[in-house]
LUMLO-250837 format. One record per atom (N, C-alpha, C): x, y, z; residue in one letter. Coordinates in steps of 0.05 Angstrom, whole numbers. Layout:
N
{{X,Y,Z},'A'}
...
***
This chain:
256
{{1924,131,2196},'X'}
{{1925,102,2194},'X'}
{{1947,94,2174},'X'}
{{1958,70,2184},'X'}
{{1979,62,2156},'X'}
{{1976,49,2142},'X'}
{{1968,56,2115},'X'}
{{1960,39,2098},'X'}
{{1984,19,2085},'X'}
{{1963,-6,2075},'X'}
{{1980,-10,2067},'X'}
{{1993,-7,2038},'X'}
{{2023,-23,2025},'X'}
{{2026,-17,1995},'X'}
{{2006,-19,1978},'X'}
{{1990,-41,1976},'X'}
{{1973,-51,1959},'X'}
{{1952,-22,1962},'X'}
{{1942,-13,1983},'X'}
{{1913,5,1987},'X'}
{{1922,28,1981},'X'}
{{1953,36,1992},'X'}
{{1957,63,1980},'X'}
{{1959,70,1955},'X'}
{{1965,47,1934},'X'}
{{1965,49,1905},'X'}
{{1941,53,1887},'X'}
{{1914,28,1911},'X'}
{{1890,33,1892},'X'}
{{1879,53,1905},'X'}
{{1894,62,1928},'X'}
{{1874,92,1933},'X'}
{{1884,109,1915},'X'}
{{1914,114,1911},'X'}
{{1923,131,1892},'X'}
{{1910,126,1852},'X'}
{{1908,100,1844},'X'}
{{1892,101,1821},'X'}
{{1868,106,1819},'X'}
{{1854,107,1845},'X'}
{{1823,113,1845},'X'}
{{1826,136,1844},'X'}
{{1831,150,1858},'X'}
{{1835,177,1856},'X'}
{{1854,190,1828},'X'}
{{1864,185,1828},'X'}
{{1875,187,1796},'X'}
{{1851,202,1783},'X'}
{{1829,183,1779},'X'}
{{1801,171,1759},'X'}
{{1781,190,1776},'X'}
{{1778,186,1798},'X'}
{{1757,198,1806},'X'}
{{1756,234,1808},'X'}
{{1774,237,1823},'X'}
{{1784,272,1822},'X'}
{{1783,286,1803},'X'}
{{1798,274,1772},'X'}
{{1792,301,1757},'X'}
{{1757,288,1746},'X'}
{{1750,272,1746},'X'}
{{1723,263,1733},'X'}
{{1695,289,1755},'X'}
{{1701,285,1782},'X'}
{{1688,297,1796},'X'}
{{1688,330,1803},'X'}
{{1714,337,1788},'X'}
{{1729,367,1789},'X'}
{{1713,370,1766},'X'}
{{1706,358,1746},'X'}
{{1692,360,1712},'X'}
{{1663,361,1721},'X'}
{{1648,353,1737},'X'}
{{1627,347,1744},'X'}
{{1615,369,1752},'X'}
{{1624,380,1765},'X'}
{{1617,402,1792},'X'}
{{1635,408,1809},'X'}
{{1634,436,1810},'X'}
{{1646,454,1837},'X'}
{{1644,447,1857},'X'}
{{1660,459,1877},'X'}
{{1664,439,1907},'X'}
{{1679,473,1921},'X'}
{{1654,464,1947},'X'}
{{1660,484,1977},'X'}
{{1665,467,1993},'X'}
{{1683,473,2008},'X'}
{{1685,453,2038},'X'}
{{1700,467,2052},'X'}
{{1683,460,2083},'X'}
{{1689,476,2110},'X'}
{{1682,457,2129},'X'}
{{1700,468,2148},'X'}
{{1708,458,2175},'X'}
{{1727,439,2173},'X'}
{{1739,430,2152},'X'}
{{1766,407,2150},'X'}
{{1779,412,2174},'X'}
{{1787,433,2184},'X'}
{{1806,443,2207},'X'}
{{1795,415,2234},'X'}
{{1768,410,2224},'X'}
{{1764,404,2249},'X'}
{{1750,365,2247},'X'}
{{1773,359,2231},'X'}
{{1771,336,2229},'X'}
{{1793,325,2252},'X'}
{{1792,295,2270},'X'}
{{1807,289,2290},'X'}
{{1830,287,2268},'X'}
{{1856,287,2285},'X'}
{{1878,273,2285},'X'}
{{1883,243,2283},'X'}
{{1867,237,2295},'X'}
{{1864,207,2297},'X'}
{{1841,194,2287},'X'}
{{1834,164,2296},'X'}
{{1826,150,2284},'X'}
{{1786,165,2296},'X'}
{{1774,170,2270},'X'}
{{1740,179,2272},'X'}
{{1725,153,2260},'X'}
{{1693,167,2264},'X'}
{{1676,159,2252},'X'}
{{1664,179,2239},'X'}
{{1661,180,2218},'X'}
{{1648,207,2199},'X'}
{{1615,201,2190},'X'}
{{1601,214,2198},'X'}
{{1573,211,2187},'X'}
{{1554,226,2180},'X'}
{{1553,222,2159},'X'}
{{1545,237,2130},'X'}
{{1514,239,2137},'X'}
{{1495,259,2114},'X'}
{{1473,258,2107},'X'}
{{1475,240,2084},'X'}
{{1451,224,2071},'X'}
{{1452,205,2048},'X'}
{{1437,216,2031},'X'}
{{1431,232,2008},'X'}
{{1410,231,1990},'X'}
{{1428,230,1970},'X'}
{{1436,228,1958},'X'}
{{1448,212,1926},'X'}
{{1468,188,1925},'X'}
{{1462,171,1906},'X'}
{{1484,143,1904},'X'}
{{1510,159,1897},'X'}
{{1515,186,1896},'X'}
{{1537,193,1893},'X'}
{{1551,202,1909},'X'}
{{1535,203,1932},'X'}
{{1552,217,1961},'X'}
{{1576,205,1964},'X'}
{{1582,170,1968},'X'}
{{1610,172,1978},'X'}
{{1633,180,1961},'X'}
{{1625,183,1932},'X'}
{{1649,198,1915},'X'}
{{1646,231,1926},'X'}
{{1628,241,1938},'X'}
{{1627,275,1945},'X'}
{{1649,271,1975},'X'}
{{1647,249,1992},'X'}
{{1656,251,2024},'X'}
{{1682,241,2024},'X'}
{{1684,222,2005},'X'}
{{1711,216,1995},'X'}
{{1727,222,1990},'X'}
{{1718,242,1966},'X'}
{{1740,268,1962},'X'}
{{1754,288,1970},'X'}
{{1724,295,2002},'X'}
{{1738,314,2010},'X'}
{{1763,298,2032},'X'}
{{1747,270,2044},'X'}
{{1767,268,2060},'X'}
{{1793,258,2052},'X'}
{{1798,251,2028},'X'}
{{1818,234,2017},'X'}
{{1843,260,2013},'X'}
{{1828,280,2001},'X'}
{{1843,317,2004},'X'}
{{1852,322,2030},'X'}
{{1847,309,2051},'X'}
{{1854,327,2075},'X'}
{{1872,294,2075},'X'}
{{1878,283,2071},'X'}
{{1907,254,2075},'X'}
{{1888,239,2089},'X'}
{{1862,239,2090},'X'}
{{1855,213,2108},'X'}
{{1836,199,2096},'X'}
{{1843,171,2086},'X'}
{{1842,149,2074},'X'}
{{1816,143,2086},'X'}
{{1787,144,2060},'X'}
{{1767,137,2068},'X'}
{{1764,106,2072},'X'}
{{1740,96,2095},'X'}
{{1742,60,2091},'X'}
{{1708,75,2096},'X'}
{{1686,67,2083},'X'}
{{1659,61,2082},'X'}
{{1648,40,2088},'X'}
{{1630,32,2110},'X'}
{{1611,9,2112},'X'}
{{1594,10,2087},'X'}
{{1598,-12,2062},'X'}
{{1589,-15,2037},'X'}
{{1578,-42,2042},'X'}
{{1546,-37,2027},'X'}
{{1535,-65,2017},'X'}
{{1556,-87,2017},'X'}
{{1555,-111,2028},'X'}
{{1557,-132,2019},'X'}
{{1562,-139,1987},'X'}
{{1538,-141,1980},'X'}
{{1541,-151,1960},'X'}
{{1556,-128,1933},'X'}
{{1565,-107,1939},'X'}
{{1578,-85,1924},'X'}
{{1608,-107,1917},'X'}
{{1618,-121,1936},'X'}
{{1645,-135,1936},'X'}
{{1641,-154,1922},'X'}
{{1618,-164,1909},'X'}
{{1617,-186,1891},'X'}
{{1612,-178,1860},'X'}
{{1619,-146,1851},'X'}
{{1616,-140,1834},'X'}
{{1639,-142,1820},'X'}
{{1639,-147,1798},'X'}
{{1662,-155,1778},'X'}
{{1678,-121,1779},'X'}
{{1705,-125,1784},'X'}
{{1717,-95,1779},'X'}
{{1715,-82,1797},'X'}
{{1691,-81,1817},'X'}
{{1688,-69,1832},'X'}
{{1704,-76,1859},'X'}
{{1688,-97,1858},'X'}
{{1689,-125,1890},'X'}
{{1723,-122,1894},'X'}
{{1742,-126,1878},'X'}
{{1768,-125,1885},'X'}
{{1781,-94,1896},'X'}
{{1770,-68,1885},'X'}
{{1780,-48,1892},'X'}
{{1772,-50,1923},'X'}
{{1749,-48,1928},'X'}
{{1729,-41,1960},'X'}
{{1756,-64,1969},'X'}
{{1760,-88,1972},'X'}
{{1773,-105,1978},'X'}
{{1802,-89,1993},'X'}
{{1815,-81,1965},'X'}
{{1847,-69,1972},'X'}
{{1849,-48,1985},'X'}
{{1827,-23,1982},'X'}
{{1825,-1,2004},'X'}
{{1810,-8,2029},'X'}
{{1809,-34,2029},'X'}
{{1792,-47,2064},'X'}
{{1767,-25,2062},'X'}
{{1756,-32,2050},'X'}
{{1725,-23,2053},'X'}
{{1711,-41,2075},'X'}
{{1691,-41,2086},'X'}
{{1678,-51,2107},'X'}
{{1649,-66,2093},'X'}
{{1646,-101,2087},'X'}
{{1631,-102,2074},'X'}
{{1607,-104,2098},'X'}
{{1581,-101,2094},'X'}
{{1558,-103,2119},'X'}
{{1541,-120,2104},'X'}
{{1529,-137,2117},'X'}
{{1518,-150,2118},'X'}
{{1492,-148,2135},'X'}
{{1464,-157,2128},'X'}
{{1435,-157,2135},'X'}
{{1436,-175,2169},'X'}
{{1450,-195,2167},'X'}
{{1451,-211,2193},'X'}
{{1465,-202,2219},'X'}
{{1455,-201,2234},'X'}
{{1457,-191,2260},'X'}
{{1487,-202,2260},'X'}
{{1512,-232,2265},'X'}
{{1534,-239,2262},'X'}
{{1543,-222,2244},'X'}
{{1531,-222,2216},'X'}
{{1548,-205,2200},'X'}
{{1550,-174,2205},'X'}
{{1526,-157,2219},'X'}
{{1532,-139,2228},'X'}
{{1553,-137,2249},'X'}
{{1552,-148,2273},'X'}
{{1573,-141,2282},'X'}
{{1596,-146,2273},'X'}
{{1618,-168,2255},'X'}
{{1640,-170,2241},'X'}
{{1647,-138,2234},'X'}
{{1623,-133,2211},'X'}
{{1627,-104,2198},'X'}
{{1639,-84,2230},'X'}
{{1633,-88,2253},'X'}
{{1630,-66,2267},'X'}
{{1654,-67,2280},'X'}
{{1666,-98,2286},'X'}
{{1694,-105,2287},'X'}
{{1716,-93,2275},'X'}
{{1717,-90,2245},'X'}
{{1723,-87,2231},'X'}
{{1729,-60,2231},'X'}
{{1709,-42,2234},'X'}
{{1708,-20,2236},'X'}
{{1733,-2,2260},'X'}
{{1723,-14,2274},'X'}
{{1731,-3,2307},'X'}
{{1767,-18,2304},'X'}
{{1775,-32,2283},'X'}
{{1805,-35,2286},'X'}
{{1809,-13,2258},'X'}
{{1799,-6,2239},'X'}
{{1815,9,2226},'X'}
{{1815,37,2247},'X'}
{{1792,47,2252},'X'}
{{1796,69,2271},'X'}
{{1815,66,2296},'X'}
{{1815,45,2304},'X'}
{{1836,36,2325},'X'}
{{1873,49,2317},'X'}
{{1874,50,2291},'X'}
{{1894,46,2281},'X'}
{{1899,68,2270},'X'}
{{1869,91,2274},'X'}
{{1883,117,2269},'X'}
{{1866,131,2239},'X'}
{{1845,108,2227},'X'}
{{1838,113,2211},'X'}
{{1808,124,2218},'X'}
{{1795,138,2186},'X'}
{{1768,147,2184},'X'}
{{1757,128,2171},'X'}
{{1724,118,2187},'X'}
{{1709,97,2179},'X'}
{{1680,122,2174},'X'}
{{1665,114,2150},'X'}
{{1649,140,2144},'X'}
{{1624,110,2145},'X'}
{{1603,122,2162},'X'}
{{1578,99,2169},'X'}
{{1555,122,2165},'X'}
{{1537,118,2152},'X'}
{{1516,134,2139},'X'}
{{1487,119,2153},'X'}
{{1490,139,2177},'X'}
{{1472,130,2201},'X'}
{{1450,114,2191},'X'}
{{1432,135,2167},'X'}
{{1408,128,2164},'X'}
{{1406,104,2140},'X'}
{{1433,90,2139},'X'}
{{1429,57,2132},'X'}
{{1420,66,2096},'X'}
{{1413,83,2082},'X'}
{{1401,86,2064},'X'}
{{1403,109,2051},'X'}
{{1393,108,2023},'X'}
{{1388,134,2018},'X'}
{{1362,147,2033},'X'}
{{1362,178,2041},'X'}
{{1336,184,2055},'X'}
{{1314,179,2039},'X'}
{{1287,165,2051},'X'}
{{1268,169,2035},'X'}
{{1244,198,2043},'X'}
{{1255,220,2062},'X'}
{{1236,246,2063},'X'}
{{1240,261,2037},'X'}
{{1227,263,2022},'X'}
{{1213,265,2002},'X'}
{{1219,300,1992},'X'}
{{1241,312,2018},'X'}
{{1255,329,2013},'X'}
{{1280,335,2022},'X'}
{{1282,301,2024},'X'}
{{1320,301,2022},'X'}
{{1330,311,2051},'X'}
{{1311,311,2065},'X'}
{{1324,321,2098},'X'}
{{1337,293,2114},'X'}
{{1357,290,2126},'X'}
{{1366,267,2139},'X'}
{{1345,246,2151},'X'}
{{1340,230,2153},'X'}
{{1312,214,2159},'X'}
{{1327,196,2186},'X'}
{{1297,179,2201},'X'}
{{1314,168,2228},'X'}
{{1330,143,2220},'X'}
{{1353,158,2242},'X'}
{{1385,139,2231},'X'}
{{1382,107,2246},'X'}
{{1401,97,2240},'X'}
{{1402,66,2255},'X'}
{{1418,74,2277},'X'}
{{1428,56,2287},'X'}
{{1439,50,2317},'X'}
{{1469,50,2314},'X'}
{{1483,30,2289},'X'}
{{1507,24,2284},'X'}
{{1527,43,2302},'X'}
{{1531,64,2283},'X'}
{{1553,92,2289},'X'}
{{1550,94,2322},'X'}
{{1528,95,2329},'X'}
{{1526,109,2359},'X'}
{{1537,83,2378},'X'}
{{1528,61,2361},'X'}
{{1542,40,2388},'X'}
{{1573,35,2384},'X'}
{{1582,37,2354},'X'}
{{1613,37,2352},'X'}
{{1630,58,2370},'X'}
{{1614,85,2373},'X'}
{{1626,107,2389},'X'}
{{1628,95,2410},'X'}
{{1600,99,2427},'X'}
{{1601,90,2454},'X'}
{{1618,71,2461},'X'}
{{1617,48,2444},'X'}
{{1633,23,2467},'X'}
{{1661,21,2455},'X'}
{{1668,44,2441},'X'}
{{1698,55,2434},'X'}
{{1709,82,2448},'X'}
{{1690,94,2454},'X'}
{{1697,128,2464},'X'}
{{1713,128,2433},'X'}
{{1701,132,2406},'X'}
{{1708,136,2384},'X'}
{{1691,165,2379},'X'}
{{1712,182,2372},'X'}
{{1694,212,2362},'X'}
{{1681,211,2328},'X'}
{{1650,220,2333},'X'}
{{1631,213,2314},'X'}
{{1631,247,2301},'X'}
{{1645,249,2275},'X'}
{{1634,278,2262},'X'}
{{1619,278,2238},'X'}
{{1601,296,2260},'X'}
{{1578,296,2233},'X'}
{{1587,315,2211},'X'}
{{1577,301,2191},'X'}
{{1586,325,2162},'X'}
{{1556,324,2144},'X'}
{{1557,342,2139},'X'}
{{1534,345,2111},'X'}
{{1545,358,2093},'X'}
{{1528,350,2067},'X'}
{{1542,365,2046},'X'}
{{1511,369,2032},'X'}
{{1511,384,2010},'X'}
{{1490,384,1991},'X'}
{{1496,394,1960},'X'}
{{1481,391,1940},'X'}
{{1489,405,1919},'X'}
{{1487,378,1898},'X'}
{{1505,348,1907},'X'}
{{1498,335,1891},'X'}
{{1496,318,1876},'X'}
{{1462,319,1893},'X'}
{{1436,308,1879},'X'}
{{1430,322,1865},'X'}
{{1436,354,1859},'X'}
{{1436,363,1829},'X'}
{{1434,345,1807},'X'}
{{1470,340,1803},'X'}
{{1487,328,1788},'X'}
{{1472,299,1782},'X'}
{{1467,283,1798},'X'}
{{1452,262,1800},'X'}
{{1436,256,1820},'X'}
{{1407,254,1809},'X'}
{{1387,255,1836},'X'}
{{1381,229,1839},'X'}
{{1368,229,1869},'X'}
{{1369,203,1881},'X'}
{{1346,182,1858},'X'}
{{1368,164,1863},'X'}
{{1348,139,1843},'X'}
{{1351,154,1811},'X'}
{{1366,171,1806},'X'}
{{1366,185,1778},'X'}
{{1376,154,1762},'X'}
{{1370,157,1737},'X'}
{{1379,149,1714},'X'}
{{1412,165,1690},'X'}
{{1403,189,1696},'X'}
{{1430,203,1676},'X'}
{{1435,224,1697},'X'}
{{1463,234,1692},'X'}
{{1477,250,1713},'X'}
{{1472,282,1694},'X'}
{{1464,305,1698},'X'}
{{1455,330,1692},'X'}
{{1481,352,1708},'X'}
{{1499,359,1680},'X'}
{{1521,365,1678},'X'}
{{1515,394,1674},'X'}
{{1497,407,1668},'X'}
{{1496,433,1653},'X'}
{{1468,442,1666},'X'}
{{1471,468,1672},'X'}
{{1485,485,1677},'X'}
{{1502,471,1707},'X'}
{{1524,484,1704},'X'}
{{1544,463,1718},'X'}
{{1539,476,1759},'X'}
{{1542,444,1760},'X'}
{{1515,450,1798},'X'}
{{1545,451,1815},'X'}
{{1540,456,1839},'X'}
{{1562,466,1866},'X'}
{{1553,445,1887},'X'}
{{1581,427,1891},'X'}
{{1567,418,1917},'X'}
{{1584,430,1944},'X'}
{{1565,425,1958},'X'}
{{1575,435,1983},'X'}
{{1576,420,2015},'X'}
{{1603,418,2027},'X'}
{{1604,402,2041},'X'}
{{1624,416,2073},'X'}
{{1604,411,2087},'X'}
{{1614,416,2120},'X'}
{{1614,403,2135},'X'}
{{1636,406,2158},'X'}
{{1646,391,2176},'X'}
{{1638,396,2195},'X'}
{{1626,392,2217},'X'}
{{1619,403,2246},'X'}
{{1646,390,2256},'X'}
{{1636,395,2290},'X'}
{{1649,393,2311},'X'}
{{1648,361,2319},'X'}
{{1661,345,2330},'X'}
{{1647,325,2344},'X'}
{{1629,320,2364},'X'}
{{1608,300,2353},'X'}
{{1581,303,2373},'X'}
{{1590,298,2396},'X'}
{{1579,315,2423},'X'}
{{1587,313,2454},'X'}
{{1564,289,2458},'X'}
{{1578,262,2460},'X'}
{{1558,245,2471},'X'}
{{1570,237,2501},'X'}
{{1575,258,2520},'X'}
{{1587,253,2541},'X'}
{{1568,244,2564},'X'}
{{1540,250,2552},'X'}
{{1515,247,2568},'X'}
{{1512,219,2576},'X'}
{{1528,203,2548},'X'}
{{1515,175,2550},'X'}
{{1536,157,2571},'X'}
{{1552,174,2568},'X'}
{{1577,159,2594},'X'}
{{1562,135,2616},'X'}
{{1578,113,2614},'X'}
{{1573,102,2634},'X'}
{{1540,84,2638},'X'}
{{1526,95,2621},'X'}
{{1500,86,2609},'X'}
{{1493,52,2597},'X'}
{{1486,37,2608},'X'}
{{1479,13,2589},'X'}
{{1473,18,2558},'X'}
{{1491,-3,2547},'X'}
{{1486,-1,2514},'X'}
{{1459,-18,2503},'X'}
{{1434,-1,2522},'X'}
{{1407,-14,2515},'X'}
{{1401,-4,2491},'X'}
{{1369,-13,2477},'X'}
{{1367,-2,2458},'X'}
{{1354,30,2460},'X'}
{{1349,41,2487},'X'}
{{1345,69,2486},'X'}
{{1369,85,2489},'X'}
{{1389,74,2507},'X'}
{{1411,95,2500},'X'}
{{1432,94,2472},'X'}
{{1422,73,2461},'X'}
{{1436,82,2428},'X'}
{{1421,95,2412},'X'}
{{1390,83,2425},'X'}
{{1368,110,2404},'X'}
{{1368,141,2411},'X'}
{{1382,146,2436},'X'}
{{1378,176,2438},'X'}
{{1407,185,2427},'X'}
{{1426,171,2433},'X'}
{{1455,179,2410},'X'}
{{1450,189,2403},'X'}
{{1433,166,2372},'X'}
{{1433,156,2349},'X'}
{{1414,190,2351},'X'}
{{1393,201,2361},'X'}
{{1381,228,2350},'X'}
{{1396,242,2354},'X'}
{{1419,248,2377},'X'}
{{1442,265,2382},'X'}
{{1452,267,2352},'X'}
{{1467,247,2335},'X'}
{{1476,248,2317},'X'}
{{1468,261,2295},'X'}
{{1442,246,2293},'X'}
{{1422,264,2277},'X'}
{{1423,290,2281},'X'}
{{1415,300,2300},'X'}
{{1407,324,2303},'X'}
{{1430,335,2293},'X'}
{{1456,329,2302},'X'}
{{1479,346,2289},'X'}
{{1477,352,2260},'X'}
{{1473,331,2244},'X'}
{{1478,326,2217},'X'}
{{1456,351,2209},'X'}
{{1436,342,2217},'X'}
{{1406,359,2199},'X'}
{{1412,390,2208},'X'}
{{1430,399,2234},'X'}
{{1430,423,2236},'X'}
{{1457,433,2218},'X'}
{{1474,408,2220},'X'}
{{1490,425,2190},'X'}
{{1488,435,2166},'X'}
{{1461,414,2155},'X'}
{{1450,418,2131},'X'}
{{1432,431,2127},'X'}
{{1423,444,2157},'X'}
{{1400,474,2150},'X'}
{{1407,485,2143},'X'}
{{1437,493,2155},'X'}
{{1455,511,2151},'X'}
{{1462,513,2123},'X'}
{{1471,487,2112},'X'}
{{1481,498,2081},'X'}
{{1457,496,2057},'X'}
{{1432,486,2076},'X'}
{{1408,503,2053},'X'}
{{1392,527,2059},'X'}
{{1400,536,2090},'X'}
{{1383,557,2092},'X'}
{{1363,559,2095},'X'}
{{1349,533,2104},'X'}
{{1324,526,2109},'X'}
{{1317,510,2138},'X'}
{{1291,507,2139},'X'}
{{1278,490,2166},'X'}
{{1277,466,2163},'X'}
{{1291,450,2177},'X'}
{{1284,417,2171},'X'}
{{1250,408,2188},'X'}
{{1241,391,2180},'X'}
{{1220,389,2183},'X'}
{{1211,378,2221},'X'}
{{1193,389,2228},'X'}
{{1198,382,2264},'X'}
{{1191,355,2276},'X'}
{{1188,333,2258},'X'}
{{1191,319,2257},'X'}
{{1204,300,2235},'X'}
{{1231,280,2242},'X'}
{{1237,260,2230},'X'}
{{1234,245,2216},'X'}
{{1230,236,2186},'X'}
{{1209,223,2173},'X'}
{{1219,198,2183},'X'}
{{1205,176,2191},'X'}
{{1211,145,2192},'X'}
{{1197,140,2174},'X'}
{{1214,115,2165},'X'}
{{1200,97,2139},'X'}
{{1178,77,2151},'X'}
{{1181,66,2173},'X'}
{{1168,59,2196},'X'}
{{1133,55,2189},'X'}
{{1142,88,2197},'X'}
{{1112,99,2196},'X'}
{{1101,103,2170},'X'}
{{1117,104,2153},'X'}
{{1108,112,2122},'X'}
{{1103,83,2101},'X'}
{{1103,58,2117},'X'}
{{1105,29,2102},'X'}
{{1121,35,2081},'X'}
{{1148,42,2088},'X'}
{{1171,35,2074},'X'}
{{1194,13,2088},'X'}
{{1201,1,2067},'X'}
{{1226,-8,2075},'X'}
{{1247,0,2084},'X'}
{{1266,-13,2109},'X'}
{{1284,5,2113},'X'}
{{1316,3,2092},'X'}
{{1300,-13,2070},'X'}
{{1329,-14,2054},'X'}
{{1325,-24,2027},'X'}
{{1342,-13,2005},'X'}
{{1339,-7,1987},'X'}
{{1315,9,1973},'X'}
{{1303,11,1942},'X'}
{{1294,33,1938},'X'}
{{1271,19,1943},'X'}
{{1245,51,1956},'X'}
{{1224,43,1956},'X'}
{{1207,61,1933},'X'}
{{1215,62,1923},'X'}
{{1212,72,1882},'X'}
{{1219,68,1868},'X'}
{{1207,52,1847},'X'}
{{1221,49,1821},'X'}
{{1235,70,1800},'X'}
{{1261,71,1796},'X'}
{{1281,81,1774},'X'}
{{1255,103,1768},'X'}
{{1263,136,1769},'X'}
{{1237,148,1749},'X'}
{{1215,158,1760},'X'}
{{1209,142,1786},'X'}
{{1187,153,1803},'X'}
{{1182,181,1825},'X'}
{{1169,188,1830},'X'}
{{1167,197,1859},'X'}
{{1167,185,1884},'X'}
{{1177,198,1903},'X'}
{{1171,182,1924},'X'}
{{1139,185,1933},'X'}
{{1137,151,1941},'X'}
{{1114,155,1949},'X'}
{{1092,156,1932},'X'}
{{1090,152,1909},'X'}
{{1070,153,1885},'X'}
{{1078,125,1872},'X'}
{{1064,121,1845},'X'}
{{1069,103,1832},'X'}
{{1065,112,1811},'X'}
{{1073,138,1805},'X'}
{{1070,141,1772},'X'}
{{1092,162,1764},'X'}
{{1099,160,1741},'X'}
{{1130,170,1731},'X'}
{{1129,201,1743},'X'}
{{1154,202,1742},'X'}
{{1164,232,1743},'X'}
{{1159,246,1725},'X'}
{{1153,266,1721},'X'}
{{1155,298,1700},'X'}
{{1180,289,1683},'X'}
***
């Protein structure tokens, strides 16, 4: 994608700031870069720490391709903040069905143009209660489909070490490893030709999933659970925290 003067500068000062801060932080693995498109993607992450898009960022900003994130709304009205997301065309989203689609507009022309748009299926940080990918939204799978836009799943892990979800202070010592992989692009060739109802973006939308959570067996070496947690079913919200700063999930009394 071509950025422009203004974005390539505050990508270059962000990065400045962020890279050696996050090189100080924690170690970094990353695999499958080879198998990022050439062209314009959709990248979609697992979510368990407010620090992920500085972990997905980094790696993709290392390989020359200029991250744009579907970010809160209201992140762009933060003093300091609101103007950076602004100059690197961040993607603000919005709760309203109009304002969702804009965001999705928006999206589908930077990728249009050659760029990586990173959409964090499951809308949230996960609330499964062991950090396994939880059920995603629809967004990503309908930007693919009614783009033929290639969707790669990536997971990373390691850190929510560094800072755990909903943490308070970031835990520097003994110094944690994060780890981050690229799959293949998801084959949603199935959905070809398919009405963009709401069941063929919900079976995507688990296609996607399923990619992501089998990446991240992989880099914990473990079983994801055989079923999906929905918040749904668990009377949670599907947005923002459903624990207070300190808590457990799912309890109401402090953490250890």
């Amino acid at each position: 994608m071509k950025e422009s003067a203004k974005s390539r500068a505050t990508f270059v000062f962000i990065a400045g700031i962020a890279r050696p801060l996050l090189n100080f932080m924690m170690s970094k693995t990353w695999e499958g870069t080879e198998k990022l498109p050439a062209s314009g993607f959709i990248a979609a992450p697992n979510h368990c720490t407010e620090i992920d898009p500085l972990v997905v960022g980094h790696m993709l900003y290392n390989q020359k391709r200029a991250p744009h994130f579907l970010a809160k709304a209201s992140l762009f009205k933060v003093p300091g903040l609101g103007p950076l997301l602004t100059a690197t065309k961040q993607v603000p989203v919005e709760r309203s069905t109009a304002g969702a689609n804009r965001s999705l507009q928006v999206a589908q022309e930077i990728v249009a143009e050659g760029g990586a748009i990173i959409i964090y299926p499951e809308g949230t940080l996960t609330r499964d209660p062991d950090l396994w990918p939880m059920k995603g939204h629809t967004g990503a799978a309908r930007l693919a489909l009614e783009g033929g836009i290639p969707v790669v799943p990536i997971a990373h892990w390691g850190a929510h070490e560094v800072f755990p979800r909903y943490g308070k202070t970031f835990h520097l010592f003994p110094r944690k490893r994060s780890r981050v992989v690229v799959g293949d692009p998801v084959d949603l060739s199935a959905f070809s030709g398919r009405p963009l109802d709401k069941a063929t973006l919900t079976e995507a939308t688990d296609v996607i999933m399923d990619a992501i959570t089998t990446l991240l067996a992989g880099l914990r070496g473990e079983q994801p659970p055989a079923q999906r947690w929905d918040p749904a079913k668990q009377q949670q919200s599907k947005h923002g925290r459903f624990v207070e700063r300190g808590q457990q999930p799912g309890t109401g009394t402090d953490a250890p």
